[in-house]
C-alpha positions as CSV (number, residue, x, y, z in Angstrom):
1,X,0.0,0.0,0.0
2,X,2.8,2.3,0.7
3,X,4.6,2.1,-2.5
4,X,1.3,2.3,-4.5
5,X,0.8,5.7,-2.5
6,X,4.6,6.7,-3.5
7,X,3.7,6.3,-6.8
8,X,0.4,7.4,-7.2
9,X,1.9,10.7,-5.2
10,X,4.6,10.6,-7.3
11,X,2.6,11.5,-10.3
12,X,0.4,13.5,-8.8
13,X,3.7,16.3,-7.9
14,X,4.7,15.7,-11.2
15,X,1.8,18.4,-12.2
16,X,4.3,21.3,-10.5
17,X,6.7,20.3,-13.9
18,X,8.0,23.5,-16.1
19,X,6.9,22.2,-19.6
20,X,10.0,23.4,-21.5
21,X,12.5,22.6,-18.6
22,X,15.8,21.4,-19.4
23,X,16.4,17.6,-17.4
24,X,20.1,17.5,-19.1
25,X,23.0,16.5,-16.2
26,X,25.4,18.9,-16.1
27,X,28.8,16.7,-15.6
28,X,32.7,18.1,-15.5
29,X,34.2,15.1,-17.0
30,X,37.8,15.9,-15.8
31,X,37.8,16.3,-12.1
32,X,38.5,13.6,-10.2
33,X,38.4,12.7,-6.4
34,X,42.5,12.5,-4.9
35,X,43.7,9.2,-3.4
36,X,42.8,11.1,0.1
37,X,39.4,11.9,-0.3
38,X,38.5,8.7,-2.0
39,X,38.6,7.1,1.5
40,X,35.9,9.8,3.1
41,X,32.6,9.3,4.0
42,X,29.5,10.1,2.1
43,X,26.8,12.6,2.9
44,X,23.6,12.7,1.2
45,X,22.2,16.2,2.3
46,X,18.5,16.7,2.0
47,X,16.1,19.5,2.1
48,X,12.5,19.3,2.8
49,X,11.6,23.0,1.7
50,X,9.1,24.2,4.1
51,X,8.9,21.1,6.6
52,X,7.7,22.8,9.8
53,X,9.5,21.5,13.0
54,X,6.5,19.7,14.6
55,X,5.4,18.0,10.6
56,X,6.9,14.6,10.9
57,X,4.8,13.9,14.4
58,X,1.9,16.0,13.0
59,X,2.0,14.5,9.6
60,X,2.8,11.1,10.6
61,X,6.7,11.0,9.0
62,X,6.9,7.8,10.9
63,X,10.1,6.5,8.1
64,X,11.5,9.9,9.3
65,X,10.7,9.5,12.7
66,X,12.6,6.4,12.9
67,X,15.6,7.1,10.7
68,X,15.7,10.0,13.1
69,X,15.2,8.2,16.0
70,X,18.4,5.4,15.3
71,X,20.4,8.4,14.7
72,X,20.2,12.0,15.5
73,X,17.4,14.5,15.5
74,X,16.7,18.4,16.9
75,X,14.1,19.7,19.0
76,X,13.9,22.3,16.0
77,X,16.7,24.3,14.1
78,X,16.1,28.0,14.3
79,X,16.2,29.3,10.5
80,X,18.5,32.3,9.3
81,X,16.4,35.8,9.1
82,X,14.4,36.7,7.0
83,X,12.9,33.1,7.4
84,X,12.6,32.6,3.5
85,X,13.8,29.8,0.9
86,X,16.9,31.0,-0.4
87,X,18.6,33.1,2.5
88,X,18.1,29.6,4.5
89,X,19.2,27.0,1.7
90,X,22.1,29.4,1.3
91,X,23.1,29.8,4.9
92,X,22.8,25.6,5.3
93,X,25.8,25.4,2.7
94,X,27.8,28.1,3.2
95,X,27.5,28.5,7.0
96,X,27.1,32.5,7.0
97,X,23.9,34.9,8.0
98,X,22.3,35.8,4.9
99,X,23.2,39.3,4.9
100,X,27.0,37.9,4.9
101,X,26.2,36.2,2.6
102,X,23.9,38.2,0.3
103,X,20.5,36.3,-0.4
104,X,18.8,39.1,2.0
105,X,15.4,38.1,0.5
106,X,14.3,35.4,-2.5
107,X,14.0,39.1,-4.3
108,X,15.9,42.1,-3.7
109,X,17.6,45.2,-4.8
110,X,21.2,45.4,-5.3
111,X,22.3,49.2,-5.0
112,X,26.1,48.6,-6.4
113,X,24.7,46.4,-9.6
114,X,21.6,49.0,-9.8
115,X,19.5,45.6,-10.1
116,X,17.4,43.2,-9.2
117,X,17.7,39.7,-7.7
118,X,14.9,37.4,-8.2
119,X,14.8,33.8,-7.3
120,X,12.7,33.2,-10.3
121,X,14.8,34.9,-13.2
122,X,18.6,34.0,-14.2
123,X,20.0,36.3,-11.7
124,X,19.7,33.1,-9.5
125,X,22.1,31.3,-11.9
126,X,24.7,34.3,-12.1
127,X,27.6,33.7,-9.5
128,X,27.9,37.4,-9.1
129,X,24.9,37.6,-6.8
130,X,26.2,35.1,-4.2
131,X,28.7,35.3,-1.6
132,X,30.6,32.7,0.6
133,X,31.7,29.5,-0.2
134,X,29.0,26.7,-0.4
135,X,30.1,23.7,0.9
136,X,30.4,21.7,-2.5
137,X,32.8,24.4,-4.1
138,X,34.9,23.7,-0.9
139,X,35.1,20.0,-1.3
140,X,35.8,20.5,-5.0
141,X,39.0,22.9,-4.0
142,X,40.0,20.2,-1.8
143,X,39.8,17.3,-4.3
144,X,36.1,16.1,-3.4
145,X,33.7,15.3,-6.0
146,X,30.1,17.1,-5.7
147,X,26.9,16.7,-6.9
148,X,23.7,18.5,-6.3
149,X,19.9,17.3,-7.5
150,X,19.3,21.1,-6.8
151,X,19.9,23.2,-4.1
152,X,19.9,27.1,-4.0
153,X,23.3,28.3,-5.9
154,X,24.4,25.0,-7.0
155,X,23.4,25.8,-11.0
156,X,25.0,29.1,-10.4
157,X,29.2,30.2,-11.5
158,X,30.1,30.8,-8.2
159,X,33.7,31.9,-8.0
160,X,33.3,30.3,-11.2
161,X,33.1,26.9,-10.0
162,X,29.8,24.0,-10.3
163,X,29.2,21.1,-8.4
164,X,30.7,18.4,-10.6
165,X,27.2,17.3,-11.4
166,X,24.1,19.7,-11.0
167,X,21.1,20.0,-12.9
168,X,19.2,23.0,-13.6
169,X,16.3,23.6,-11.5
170,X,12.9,22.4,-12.8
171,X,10.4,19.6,-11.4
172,X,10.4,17.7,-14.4
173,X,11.6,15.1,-13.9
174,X,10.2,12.1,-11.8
175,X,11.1,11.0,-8.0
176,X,12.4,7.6,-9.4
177,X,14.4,8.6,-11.7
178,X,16.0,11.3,-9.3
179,X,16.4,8.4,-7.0
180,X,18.3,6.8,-10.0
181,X,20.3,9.4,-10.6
182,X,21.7,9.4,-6.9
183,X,22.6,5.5,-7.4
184,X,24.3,6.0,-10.4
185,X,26.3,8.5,-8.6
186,X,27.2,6.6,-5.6
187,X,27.8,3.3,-9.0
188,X,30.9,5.7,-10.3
189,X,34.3,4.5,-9.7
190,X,35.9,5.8,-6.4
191,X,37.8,8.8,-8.9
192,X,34.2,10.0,-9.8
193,X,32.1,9.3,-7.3
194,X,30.5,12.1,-5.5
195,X,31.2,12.2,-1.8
196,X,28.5,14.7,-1.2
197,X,25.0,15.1,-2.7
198,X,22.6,17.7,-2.1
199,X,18.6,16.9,-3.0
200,X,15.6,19.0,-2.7
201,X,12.3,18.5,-1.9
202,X,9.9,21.6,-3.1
203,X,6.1,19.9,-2.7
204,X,5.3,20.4,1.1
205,X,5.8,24.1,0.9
206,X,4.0,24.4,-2.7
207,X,1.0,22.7,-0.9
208,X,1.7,24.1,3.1
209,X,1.6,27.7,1.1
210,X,-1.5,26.6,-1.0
211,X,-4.0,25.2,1.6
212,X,-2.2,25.8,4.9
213,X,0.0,23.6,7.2
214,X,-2.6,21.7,8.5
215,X,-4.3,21.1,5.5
216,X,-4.6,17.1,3.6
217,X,-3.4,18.1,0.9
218,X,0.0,19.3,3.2
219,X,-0.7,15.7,4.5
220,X,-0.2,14.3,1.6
221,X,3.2,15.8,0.3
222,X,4.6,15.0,4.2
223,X,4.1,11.4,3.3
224,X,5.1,11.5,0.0
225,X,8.3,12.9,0.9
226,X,8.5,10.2,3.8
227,X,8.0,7.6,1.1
228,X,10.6,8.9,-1.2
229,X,13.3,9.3,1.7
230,X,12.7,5.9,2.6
231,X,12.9,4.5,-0.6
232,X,16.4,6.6,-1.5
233,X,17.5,5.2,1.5
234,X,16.8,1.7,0.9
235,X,18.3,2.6,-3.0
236,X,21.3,3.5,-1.9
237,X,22.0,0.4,0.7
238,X,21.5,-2.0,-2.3
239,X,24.7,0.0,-3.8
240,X,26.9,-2.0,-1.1
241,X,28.7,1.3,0.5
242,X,28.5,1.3,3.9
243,X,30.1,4.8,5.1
244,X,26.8,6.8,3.7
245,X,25.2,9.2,6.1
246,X,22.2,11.2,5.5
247,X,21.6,14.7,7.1
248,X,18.1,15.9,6.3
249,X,16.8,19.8,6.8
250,X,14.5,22.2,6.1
251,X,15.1,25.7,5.5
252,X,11.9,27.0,7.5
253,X,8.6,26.3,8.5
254,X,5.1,27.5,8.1
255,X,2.0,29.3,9.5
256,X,-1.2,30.0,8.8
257,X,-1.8,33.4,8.3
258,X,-4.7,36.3,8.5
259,X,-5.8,36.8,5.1
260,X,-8.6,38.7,6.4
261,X,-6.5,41.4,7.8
262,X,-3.5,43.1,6.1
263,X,-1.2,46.6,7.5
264,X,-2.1,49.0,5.0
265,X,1.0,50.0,3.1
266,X,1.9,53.4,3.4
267,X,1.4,55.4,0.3
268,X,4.9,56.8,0.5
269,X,6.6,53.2,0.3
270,X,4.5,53.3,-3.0
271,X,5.6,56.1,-4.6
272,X,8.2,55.1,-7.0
273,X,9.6,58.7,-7.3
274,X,11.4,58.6,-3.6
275,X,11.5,54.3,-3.1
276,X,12.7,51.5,-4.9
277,X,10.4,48.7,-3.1
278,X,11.2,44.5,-2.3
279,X,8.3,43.6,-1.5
280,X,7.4,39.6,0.3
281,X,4.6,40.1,2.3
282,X,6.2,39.3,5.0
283,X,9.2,41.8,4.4
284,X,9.5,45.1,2.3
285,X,12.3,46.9,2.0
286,X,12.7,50.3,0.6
287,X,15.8,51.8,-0.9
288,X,15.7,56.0,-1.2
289,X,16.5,57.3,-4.4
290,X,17.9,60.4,-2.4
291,X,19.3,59.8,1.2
292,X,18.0,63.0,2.0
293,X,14.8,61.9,2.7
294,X,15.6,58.7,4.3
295,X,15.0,60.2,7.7
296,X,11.4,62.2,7.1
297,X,10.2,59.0,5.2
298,X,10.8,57.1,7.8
299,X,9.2,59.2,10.9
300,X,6.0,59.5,8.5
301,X,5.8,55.7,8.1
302,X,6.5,55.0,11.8
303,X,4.0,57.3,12.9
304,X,1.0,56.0,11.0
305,X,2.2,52.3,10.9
306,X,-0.5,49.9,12.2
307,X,-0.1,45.6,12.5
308,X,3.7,46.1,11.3
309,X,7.3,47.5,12.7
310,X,9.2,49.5,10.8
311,X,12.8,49.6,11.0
312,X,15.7,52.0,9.8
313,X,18.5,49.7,7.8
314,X,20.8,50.8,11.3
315,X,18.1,49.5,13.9
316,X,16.9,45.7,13.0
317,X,17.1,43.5,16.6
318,X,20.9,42.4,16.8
319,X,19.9,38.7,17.3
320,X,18.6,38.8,13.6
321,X,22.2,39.3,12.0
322,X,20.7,42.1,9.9
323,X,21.1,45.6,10.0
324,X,23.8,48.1,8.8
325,X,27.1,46.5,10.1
326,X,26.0,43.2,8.8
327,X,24.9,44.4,5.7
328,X,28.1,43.4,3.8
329,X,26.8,43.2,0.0
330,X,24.8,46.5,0.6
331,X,21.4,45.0,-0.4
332,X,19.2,45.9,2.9
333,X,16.4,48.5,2.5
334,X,17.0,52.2,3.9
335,X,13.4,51.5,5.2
336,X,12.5,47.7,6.4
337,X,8.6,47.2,7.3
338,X,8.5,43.8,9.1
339,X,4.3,42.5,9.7
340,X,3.1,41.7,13.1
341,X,2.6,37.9,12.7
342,X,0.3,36.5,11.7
343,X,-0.6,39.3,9.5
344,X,1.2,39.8,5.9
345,X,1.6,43.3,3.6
346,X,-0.8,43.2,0.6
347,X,0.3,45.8,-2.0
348,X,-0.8,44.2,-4.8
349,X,-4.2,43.5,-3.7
350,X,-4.0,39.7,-4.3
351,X,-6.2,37.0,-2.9
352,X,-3.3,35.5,-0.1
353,X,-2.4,31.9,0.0
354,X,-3.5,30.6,3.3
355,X,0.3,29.7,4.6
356,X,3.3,32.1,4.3
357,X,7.0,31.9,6.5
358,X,9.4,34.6,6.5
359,X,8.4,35.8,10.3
360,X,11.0,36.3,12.6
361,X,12.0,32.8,14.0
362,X,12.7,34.0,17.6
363,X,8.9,35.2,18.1
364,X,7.3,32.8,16.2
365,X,8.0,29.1,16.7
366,X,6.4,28.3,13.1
367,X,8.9,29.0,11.1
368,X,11.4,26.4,13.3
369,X,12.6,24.0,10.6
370,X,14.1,20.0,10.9
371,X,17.5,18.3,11.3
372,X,17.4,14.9,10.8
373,X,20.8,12.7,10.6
374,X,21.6,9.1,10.3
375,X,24.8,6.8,9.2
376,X,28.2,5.2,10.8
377,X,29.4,9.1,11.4
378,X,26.6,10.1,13.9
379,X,25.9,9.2,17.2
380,X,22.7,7.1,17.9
381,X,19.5,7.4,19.8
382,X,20.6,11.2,20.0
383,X,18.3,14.2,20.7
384,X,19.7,17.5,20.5
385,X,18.1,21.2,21.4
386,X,17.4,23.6,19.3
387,X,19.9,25.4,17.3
388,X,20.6,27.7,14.6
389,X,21.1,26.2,11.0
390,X,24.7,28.9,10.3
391,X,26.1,25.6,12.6
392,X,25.0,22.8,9.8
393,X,27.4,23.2,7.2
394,X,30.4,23.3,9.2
395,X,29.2,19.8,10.7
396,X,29.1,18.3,7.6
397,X,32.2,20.1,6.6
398,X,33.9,18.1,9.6
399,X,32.1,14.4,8.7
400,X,33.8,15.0,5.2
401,X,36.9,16.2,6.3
402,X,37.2,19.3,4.6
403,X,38.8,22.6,5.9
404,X,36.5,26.2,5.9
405,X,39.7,29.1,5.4
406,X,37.2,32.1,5.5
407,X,35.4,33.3,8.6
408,X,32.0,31.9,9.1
409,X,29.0,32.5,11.7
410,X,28.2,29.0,12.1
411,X,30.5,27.3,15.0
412,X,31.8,23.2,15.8
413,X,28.9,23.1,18.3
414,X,26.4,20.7,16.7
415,X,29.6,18.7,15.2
416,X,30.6,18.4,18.6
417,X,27.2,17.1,19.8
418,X,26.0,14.3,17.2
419,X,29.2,13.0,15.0
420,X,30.5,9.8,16.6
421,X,34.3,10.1,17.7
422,X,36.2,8.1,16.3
């Protein structure tokens, strides 16, 4: 019964497909794994977009729940702020706050490239727009192979560097055959074979935005998901290896929100003359076209603002990593409106889906995401408190051996805690 609802799910997701979307592998034929890092472990890394810290119990997860269980799991992992898709897939693999690392929102202004970046155009494929160094570009400057069945960045010229196999984002192509792919991988000779793979989930967060999070049809992707994991996990023991570990995450959760009631924006952060607006919902920034009026804006905003904070770029609460001094690629508004949760901004006068994230994930438990982990390299029967997702890739950087040379936010606490010594 469970694989007939895996499949049956299965082609049910496959309606979120791009028609025209390129399923090509992108492979670099000549790098090859040293002698050294041949005899590493392997980490299958996987993201559950959207997976809300209490789904698994919730949802019934129960493969999850007891992959999790024989290994290591969190209370809850506190996303990055803003609390949005790809500031939090980017802070998972490169171990920095998003405004060190510059994915401030899914879209924002740049005020040195007088553009914008959008998660949906090719700006998310230009290397230009992302800073750090994501953990596959460090294993492949260290003689580690790579390979990402997407991830935020991973299709992108960072430093001018890929994943040595990546494909271009799309939801194309079919849960089995992604599963396949991941075998074939882990089939390559020990020169090509991948020691870490990144693989992303999209359909809890399409539905938990759609219907809400405590919706059946949010039911349903849970358990597709908890099919799929389980059957990529029982894909990849039939390959023989025994030193694969699997690290599952989410980048936030979700909430149900008031789509009855929205802040009225304030004319002035419409008037395209003085602002330059990013605009979320739950987050609008505003970039001044003239300093000079920075200040006035931003005393007539505060004094008629209703269901929502505003914020000068200098004043954001400290704990979110996000104001002026941590603002290192210059792309945080002047002006930053932040909603009173549950509530979300409006502008364009649209009907709201019944589920959002984004909310500040020290106030609003929602938006706490998953860690998951399981394999010879973890501890067992492990549960760990809550902690903040900067501190995941620098654990996985540790399992695999591999050294970070820049400065990151994320410490060796969670390492410490769950990897088995050896």
């Amino acid at each position: 019964m469970k694989n007939y609802l895996f499949l049956v799910l299965g082609l049910a997701f496959s309606s979120f497909a791009f028609a025209q979307a390129d399923t090509s592998q992108k492979v670099d034929a000549a790098t090859r794994n040293s002698a050294a890092q041949q005899q590493k472990p392997y980490v299958i890394m996987i993201s559950i977009d959207g997976f809300r810290y209490d789904y698994a119990t919730l949802h019934h997860a129960d493969h999850l729940k007891e992959l999790g269980e024989k290994g290591v799991h969190a209370e809850s992992m506190i996303p990055s702020y803003p609390s949005l898709t790809f500031p939090n897939h980017y802070a998972l693999v490169t171990g920095l706050y998003p405004a060190h690392h510059g994915l401030v929102q899914n879209y924002f202004y740049d005020r040195n490239f007088k553009a914008f970046y959008s998660y949906k155009s090719k700006t998310a494929t230009e290397g230009k727009w992302y800073g750090g160094t994501p953990i596959w570009l460090l294993a492949e400057r260290q003689k580690m192979l790579s390979a990402s069945f997407y991830w935020v960045g991973s299709e992108a010229d960072i430093q001018g560097q890929y994943p040595t196999y990546y494909y271009k984002y799309n939801e194309q192509i079919g849960i089995h055959d992604r599963i396949q792919t991941v075998v074939n991988w882990l089939k390559q000779p020990e020169d090509r074979r991948p020691h870490l793979i990144t693989f992303y989930f999209p359909e809890v967060d399409h539905q938990g935005h759609k219907y809400g999070p405590d919706a059946p049809e949010t039911d349903k992707a849970v358990h597709f998901v908890d099919s799929a994991i389980y059957e990529l996990t029982k894909a990849v023991n039939a390959t023989g290896l025994k030193n694969v570990n699997f690290v599952v995450v989410s980048d936030h959760g979700m909430t149900s929100i008031d789509r009855n009631h929205s802040p009225i924006t304030p004319a002035i952060a419409l008037d395209t003359n003085k602002f330059i607006r990013a605009d979320e919902g739950v987050l609008m920034h505003l970039y001044a076209k003239d300093p000079s009026y920075i200040q006035a804006a931003y005393n007539e905003i505060k004094a008629e603002a209703k269901d929502y904070k505003v914020y000068l770029r200098d004043e954001l609460p400290a704990e979110w990593h996000y104001s002026t001094k941590d603002d290192k690629y210059n792309r945080i508004g002047d002006i930053v409106l932040v909603p009173n949760w549950p509530e979300s901004f409006n502008s364009q006068h649209r009907k709201l889906d019944p589920g959002a994230h984004g909310y500040d994930p020290y106030a609003v438990k929602d938006m706490h995401a998953i860690f998951y982990a399981w394999g010879p390299n973890f501890k067992k029967g492990l549960t760990v408190p809550t902690f903040q997702n900067v501190d995941v890739s620098p654990m996985v950087a540790q399992l695999l051996g591999l050294t970070y040379t820049d400065k990151i936010d994320g410490t060796k606490e969670l390492a410490d805690k769950v990897l088995a010594k050896k």
